[in-house]
C-alpha positions as CSV (number, residue, x, y, z in Angstrom):
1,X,65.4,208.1,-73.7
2,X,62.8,206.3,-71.7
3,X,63.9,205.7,-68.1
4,X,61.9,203.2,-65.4
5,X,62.4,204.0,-61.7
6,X,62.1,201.8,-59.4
7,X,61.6,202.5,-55.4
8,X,61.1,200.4,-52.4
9,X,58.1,202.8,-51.3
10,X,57.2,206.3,-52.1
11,X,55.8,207.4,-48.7
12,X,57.8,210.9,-47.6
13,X,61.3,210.1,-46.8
14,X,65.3,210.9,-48.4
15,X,65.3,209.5,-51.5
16,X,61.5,209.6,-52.3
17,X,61.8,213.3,-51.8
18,X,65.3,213.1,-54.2
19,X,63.3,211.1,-57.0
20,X,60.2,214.0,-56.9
21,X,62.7,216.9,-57.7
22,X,65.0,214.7,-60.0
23,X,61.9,214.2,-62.3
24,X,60.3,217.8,-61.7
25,X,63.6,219.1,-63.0
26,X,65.3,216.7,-65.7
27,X,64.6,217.7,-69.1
28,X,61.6,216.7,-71.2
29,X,64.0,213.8,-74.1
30,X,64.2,211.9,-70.3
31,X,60.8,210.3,-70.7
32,X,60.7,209.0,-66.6
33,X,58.1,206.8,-65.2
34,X,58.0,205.2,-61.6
35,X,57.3,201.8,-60.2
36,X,56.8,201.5,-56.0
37,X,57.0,197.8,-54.4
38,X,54.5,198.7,-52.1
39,X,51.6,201.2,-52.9
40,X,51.9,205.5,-54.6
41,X,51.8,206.8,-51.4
42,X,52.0,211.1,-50.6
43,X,55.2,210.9,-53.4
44,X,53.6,209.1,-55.8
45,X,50.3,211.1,-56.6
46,X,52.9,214.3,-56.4
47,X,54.2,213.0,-59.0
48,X,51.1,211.7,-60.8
49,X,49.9,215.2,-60.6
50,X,53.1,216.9,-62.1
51,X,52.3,214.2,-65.2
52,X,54.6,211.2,-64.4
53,X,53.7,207.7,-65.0
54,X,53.5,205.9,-61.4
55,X,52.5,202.8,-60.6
56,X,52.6,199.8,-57.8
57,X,53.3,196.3,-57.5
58,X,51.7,196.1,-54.0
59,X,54.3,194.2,-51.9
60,X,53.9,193.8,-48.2
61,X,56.5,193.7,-45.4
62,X,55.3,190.0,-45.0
63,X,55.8,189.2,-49.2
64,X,57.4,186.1,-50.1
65,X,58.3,184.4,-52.6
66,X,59.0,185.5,-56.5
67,X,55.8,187.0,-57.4
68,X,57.0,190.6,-57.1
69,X,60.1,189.9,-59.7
70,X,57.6,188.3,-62.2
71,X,56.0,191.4,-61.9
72,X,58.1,193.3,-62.3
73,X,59.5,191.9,-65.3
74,X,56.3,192.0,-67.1
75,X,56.2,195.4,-66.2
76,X,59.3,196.2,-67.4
77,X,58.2,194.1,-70.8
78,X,55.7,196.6,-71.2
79,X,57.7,199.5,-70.8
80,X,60.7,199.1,-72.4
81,X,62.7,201.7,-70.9
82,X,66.8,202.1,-72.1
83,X,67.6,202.3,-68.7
84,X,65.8,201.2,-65.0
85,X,67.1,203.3,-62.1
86,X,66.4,201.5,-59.0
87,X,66.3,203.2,-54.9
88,X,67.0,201.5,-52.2
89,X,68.3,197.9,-51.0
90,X,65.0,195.9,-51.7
91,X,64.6,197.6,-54.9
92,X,68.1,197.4,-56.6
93,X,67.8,193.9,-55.2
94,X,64.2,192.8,-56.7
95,X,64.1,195.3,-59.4
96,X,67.7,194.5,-60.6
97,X,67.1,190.8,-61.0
98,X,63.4,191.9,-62.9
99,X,65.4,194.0,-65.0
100,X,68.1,191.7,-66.3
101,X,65.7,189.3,-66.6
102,X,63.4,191.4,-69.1
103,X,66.2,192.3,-71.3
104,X,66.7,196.0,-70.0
105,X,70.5,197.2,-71.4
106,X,71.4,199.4,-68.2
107,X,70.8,199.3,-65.0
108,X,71.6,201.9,-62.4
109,X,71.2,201.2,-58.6
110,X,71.1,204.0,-55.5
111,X,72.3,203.8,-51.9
112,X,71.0,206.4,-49.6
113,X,72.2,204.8,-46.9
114,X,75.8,204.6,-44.6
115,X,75.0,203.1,-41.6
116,X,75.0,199.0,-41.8
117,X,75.6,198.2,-38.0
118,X,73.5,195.4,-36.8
119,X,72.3,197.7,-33.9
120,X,70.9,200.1,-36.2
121,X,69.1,198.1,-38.5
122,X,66.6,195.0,-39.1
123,X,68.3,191.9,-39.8
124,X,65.9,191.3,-42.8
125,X,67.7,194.6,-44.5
126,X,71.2,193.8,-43.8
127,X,70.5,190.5,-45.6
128,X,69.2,191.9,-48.4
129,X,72.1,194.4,-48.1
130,X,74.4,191.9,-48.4
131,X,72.9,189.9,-51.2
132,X,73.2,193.3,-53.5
133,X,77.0,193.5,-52.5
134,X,77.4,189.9,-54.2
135,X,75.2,190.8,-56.9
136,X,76.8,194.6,-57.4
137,X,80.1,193.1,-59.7
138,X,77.8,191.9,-62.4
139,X,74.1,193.0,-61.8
140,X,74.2,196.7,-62.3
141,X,76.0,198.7,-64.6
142,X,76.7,201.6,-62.0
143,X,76.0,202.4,-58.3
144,X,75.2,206.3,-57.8
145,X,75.9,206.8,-53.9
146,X,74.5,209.8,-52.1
147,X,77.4,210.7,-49.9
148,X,81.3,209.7,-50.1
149,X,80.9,207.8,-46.5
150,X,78.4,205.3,-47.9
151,X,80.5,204.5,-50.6
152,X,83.5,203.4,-48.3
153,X,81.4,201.8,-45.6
154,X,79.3,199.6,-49.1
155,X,83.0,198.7,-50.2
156,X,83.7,197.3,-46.5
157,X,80.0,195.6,-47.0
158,X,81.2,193.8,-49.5
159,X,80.0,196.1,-52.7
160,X,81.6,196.7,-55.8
161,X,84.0,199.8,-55.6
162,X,84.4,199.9,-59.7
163,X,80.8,199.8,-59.8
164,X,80.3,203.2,-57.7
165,X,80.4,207.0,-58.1
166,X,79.5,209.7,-55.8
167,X,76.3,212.3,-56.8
168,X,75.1,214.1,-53.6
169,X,71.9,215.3,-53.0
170,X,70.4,218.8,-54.8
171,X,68.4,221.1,-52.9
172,X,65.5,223.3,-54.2
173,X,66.7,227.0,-53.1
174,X,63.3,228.4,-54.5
175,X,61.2,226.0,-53.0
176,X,63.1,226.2,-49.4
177,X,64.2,229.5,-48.9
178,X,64.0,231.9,-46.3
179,X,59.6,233.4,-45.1
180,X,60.3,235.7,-41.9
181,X,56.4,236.0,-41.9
182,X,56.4,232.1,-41.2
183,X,57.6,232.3,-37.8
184,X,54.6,234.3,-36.7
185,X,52.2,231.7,-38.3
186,X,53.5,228.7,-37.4
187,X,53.9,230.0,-33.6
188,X,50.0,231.0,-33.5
189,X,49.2,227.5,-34.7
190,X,50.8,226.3,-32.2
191,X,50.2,228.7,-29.3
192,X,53.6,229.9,-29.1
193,X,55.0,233.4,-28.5
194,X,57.2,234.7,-30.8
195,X,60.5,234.6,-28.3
196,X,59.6,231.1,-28.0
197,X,62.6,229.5,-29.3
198,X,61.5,226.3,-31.1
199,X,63.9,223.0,-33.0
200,X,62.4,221.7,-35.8
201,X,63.4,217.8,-36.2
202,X,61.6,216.0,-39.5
203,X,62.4,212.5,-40.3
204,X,60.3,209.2,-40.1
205,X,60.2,207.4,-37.1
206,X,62.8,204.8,-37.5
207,X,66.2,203.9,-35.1
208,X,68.2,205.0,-36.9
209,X,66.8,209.0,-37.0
210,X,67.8,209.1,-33.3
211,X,64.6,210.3,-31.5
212,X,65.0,208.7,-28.4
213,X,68.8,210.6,-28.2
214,X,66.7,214.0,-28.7
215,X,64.1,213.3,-26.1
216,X,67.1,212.7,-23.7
217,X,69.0,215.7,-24.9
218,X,65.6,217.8,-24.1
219,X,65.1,216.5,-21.1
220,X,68.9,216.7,-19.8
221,X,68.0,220.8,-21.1
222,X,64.7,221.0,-19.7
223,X,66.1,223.2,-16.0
224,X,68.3,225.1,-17.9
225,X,65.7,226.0,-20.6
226,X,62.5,225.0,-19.6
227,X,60.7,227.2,-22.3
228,X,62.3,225.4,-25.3
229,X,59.7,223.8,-27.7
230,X,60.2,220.9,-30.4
231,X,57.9,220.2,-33.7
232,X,58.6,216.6,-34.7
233,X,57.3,215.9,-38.0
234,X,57.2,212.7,-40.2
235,X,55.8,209.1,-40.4
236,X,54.2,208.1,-37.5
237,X,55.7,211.1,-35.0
238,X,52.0,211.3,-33.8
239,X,49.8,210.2,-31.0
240,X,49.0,207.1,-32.3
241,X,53.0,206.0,-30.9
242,X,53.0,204.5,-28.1
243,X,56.7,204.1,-27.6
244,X,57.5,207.8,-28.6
245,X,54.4,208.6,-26.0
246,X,56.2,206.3,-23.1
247,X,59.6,208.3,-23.9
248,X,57.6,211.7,-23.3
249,X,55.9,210.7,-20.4
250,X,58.8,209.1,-18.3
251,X,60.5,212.8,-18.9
252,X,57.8,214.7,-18.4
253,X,58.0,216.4,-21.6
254,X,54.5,216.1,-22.9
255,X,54.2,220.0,-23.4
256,X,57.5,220.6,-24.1
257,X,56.9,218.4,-27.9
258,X,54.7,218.8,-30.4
259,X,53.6,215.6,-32.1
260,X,52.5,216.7,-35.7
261,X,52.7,213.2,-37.8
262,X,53.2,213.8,-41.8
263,X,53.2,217.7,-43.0
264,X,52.9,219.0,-46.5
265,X,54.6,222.4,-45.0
266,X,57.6,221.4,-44.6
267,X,59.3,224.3,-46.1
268,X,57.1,226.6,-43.5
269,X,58.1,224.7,-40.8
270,X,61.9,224.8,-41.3
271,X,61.3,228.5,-42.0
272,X,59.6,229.2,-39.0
273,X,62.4,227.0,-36.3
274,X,65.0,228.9,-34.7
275,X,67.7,225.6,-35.8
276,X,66.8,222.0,-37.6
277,X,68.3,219.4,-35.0
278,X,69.7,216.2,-36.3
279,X,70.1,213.6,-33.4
280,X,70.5,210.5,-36.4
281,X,73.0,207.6,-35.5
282,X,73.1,206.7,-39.7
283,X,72.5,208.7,-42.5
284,X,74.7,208.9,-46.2
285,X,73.5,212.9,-47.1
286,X,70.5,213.8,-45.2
287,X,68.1,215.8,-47.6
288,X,66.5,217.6,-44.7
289,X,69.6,219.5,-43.3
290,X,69.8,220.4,-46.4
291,X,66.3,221.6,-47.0
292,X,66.7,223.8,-43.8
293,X,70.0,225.3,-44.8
294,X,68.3,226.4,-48.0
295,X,65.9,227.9,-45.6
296,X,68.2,230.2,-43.9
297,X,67.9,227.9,-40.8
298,X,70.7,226.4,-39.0
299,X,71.1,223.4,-38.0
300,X,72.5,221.1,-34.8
301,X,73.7,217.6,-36.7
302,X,75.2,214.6,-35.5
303,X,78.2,213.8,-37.6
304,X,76.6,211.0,-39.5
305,X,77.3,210.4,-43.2
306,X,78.5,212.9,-45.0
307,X,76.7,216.1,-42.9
308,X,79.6,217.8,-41.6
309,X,80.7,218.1,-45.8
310,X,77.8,219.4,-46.1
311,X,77.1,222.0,-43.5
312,X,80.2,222.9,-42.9
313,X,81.1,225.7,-40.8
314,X,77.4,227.2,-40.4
315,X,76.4,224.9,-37.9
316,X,77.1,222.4,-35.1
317,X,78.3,219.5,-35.5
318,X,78.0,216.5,-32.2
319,X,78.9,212.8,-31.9
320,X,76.5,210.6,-33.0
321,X,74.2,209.0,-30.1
322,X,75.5,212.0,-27.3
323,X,72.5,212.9,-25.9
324,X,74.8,215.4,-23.6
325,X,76.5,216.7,-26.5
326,X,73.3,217.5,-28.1
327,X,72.1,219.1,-25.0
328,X,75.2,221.5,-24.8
329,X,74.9,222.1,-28.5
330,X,71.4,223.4,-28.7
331,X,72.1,225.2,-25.2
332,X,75.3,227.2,-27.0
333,X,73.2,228.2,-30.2
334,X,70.4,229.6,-28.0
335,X,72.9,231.4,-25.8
336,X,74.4,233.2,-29.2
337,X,72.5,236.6,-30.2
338,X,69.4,236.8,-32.5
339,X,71.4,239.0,-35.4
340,X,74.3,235.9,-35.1
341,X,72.1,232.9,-35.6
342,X,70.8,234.7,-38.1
343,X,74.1,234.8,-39.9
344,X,74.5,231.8,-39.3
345,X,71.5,230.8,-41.6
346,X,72.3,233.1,-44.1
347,X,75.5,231.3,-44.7
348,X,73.8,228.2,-44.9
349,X,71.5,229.1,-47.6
350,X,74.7,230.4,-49.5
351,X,76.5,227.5,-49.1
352,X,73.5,225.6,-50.6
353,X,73.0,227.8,-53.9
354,X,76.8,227.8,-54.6
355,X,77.1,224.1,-53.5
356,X,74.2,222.4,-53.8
357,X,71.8,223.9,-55.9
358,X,68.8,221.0,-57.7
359,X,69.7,222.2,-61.1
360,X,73.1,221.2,-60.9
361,X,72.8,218.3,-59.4
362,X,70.1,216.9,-61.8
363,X,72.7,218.1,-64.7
364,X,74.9,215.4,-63.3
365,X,72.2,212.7,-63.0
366,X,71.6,213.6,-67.0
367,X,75.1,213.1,-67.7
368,X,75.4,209.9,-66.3
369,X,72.6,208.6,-67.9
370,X,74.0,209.9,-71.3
371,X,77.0,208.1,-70.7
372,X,75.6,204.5,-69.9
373,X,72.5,204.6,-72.9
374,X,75.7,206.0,-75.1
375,X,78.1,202.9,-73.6
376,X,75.1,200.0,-74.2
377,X,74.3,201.6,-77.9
378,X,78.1,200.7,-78.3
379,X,77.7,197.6,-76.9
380,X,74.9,196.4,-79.2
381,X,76.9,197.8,-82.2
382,X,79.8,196.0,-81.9
């Protein structure tokens, strides 16, 4: 079975980090290759160097007009895949239309999304959002959604709800797991004692992730626990931001936060915090809570998506867009003994491996594309 994938970028993020581990684990008769809009990107030449086809069409945010879809239908010419599994709005929109209009029998699409208020996100995206709920009752064949809430908040967008079905996210419990020895490392990188406590909070820069709630929250904490250090990771979390640098500044948290831009040690870093924090005001099934639960670290979330299903009673849970509830949240973890937290994150990588485990969740992305090549051979035989 020869499948196309199609993603809106394949920089580090959700459902770039989703596609990686869906390929690295779906069995060998699934013959996968990868297009990106944009350019390969730190997920593409992963995958590149685990032997997957991956290229780019080379779109900008400042593209118009239909060159990209001509592209990528003669891509699509070329390739000849059974079925095209497209990620995110612009690519189910653009690579939808490319792929009906090449011929390709099934089409899958994925939202990784759940948050479509206009105060959370551009206007451009919420347009292009709303074209793929018109197109969802006759473009694709099925709609795989990451979490249970974005289905029912797409449905209220104006999405098919025939169309959908729920697969959550799979975590990889041998990849993320639990490295005592970290803790020591990543602190002497950092110049941090070992009683240091330090949050962990990995995500792209982006409104919706909620970083200027956190730097509140740390700085409504600051008297009561002044020695309390953050590692922000991801796209553009570095120097070079000047807003994120104006936040710090007007807070006076410059040495409280470590600004550490794109990491390729993820896994060490979520074994090495004392809690992952999760200040987002939108998410559908965040991967990273995920990642650090599979880590043995717990984690402080907002109640976005569906992250309370998934963490369930091994961490905290706040209001989305409290910076005081945050505050109190990460104040009551670090008031609760070292041997509890610890449970805490032992549950949480249990919860994962009976849950959530990668291999079982790529078992169910296999099974759906069974069933669609199976229903389009029908289709053509009749």
């Amino acid at each position: 079975m020869r499948l196309v994938h199609i993603i809106t970028d394949l920089e580090v993020g959700g459902a770039q980090s989703l596609l990686a581990h869906l390929l690295e684990q779906l069995p060998t008769r699934y013959q996968s290759s990868v297009i990106s809009l944009s350019t390969i990107g730190r997920i593409g030449e992963r995958l590149r160097q685990s032997g997957v086809k991956v290229s780019a069409v080379g779109m900008t945010r400042h593209s118009l007009g239909p060159g990209p879809v001509f592209r990528l239908r003669d891509m699509l010419k070329d390739a000849k895949p059974d079925i095209v599994h497209t990620w995110l709005y612009h690519a189910d929109f653009l690579g939808g239309l490319a792929a009906r209009w090449a011929g390709v029998a099934s089409l899958l699409w994925s939202l990784h999304h759940s948050n479509l208020s206009f105060r959370h996100n551009r206007l451009r995206t919420l347009m292009i959002a709303r074209a793929c709920g018109a197109l969802s009752r006759f473009v694709p064949d099925r709609i795989v959604c990451t979490a249970n809430v974005a289905r029912v908040n797409h449905v209220r967008f104006g999405y098919a709800d025939r169309q959908m079905e729920v697969i959550r996210n799979g975590f990889d419990v041998s990849r993320f797991k639990p490295q005592p020895e970290m803790r020591e490392s990543v602190r002497r990188e950092f110049g941090l004692a070992c009683n240091v406590p330090v949050f962990a909070i990995l995500g792209r820069f982006h409104v919706q992730k909620g970083h200027r709630i956190l730097i509140e929250a740390a700085a409504m904490l600051r008297e009561r626990r002044p020695q309390i250090r953050y590692l922000l990771a991801g796209q553009d979390l570095d120097s070079g931001n000047t807003t994120l640098a104006n936040w710090l500044n007007a807070r006076d948290l410059q040495t409280s936060v470590h600004l550490l831009g794109v990491r390729e040690d993820v896994p060490r870093l979520l074994a090495a915090a004392d809690a992952l924090v999760l200040p987002s005001v939108g998410e559908a099934f965040p991967l990273v809570v995920g990642e650090a639960m599979a880590s043995g670290t717990p984690c402080i979330a907002s109640n976005v998506g569906d992250t309370a299903f998934l963490v369930g009673d091994t961490g905290f849970i706040v209001p989305p867009g409290d910076a005081h509830a945050l505050a109190n949240a990460m104040d009551r973890f670090l008031s609760i003994p070292v041997h509890e937290r610890q449970y805490y994150g032992a549950c949480a990588r249990q919860r994962i491996i009976e849950n959530f485990e990668i291999g079982a969740i790529t078992k169910k992305y296999g099974e759906l594309y069974d069933r669609v090549f199976e229903s389009a051979a029908k289709a053509r035989a009749q």
